[in-house]
C-alpha positions as CSV (number, residue, x, y, z in Angstrom):
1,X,0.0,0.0,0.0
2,X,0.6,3.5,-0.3
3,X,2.1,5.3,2.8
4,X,-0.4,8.0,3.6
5,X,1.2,11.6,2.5
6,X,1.9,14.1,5.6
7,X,-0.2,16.9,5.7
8,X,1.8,20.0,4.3
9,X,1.5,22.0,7.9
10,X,4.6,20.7,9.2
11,X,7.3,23.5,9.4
12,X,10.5,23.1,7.8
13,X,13.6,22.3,10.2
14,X,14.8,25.2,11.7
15,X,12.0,27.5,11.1
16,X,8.3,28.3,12.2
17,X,7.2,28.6,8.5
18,X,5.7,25.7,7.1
19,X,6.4,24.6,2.9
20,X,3.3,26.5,1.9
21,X,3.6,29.6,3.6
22,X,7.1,29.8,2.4
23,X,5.7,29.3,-1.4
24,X,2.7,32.2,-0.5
25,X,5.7,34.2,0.7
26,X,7.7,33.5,-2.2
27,X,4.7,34.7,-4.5
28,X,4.2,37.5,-2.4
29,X,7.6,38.9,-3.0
30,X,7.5,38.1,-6.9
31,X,4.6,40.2,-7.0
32,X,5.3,42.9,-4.9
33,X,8.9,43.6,-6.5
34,X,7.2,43.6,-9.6
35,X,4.9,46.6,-9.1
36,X,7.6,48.3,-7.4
37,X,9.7,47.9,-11.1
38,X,6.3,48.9,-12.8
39,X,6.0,51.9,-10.1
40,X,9.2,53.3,-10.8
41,X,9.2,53.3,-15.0
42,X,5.7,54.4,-14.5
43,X,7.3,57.6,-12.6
44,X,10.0,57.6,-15.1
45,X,7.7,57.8,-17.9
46,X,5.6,60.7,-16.2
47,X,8.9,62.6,-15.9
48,X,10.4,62.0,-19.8
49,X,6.3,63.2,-21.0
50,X,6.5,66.0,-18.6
51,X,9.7,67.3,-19.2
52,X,9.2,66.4,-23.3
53,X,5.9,69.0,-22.7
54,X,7.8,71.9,-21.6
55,X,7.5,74.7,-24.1
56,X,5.6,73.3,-27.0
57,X,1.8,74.1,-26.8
58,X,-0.8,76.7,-25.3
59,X,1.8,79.5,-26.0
60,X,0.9,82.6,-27.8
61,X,2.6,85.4,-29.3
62,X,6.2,85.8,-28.4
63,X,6.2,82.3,-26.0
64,X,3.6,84.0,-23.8
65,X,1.2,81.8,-22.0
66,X,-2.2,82.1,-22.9
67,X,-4.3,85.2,-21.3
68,X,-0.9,86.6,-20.9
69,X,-0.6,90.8,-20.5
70,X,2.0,91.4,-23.1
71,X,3.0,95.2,-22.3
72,X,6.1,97.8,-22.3
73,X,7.8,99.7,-20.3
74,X,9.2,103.1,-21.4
75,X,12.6,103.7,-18.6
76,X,14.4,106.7,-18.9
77,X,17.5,106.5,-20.9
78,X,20.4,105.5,-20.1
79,X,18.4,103.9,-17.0
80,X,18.9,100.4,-15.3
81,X,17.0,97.7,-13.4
82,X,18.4,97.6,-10.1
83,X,15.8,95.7,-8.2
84,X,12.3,94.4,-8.4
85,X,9.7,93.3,-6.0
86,X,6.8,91.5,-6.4
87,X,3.8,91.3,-4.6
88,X,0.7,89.7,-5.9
89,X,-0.5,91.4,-9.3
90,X,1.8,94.2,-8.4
91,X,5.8,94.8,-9.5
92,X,7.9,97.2,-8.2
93,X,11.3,98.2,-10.5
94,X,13.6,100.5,-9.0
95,X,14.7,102.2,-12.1
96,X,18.7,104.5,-11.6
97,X,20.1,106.4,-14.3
98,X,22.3,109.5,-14.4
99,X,19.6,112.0,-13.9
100,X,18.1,109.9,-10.6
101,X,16.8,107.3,-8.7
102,X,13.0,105.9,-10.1
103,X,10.3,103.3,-8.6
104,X,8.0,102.3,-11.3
105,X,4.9,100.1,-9.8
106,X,3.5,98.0,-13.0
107,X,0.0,95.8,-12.4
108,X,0.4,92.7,-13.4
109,X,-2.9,92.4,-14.8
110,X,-3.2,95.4,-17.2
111,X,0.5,95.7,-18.1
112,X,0.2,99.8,-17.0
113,X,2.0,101.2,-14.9
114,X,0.0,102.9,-11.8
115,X,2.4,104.8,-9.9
116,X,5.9,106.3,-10.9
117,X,8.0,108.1,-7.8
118,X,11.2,109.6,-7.9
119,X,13.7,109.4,-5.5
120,X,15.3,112.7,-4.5
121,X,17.8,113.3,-2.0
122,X,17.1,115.8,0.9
């Protein structure tokens, strides 16, 4: 006659883990190192398409993003930016040329400028 087959929920010598759990554990890891590997080229993907995006489409005239204020700003001659500050729709250039020091407050929004104050010594 056959000899009767153990039951499988004997654990293996030298461990608590018995020849099936070690196989589900086995699995387990397969799996899980698998959609770690599909994870990360999914990412990697993401980044190549994202980066590959950058500057092509939904630009206007001159590269400017769509709904974009395209304006100028007339400086005195000879005159240079020697700072700028922004705060929320609002920018600030401190403007120094030869004849004196300038702050120019630009809106954001509109392009125009809404204040322009000269600096004078006392």
């Amino acid at each position: 006659m056959t000899a009767a087959s153990e039951p499988d929920n004997t654990p293996l010598p030298g461990t608590v883990f018995t020849p099936r759990q070690v196989r589900v554990l086995k699995i387990a890891v397969i799996v899980m190192g698998l959609l770690m590997v599909g994870g990360f080229a999914f990412v990697l993907a993401a980044i190549v398409y994202q980066a590959s995006q950058v500057g092509q489409g939904g630009k206007g005239a001159a590269g400017a993003a769509p709904g974009a204020v395209s304006s100028e700003l007339q400086i005195p001659k000879d005159a240079t930016v020697s700072s700028l500050a922004l705060d929320g729709d609002r920018l600030a250039l401190h403007l120094s040329s030869p004849a004196g020091s300038e702050i120019a407050v630009v809106d954001l929004r509109s392009g125009k400028v809404i204040a322009r104050i000269k600096l004078k010594p006392e």
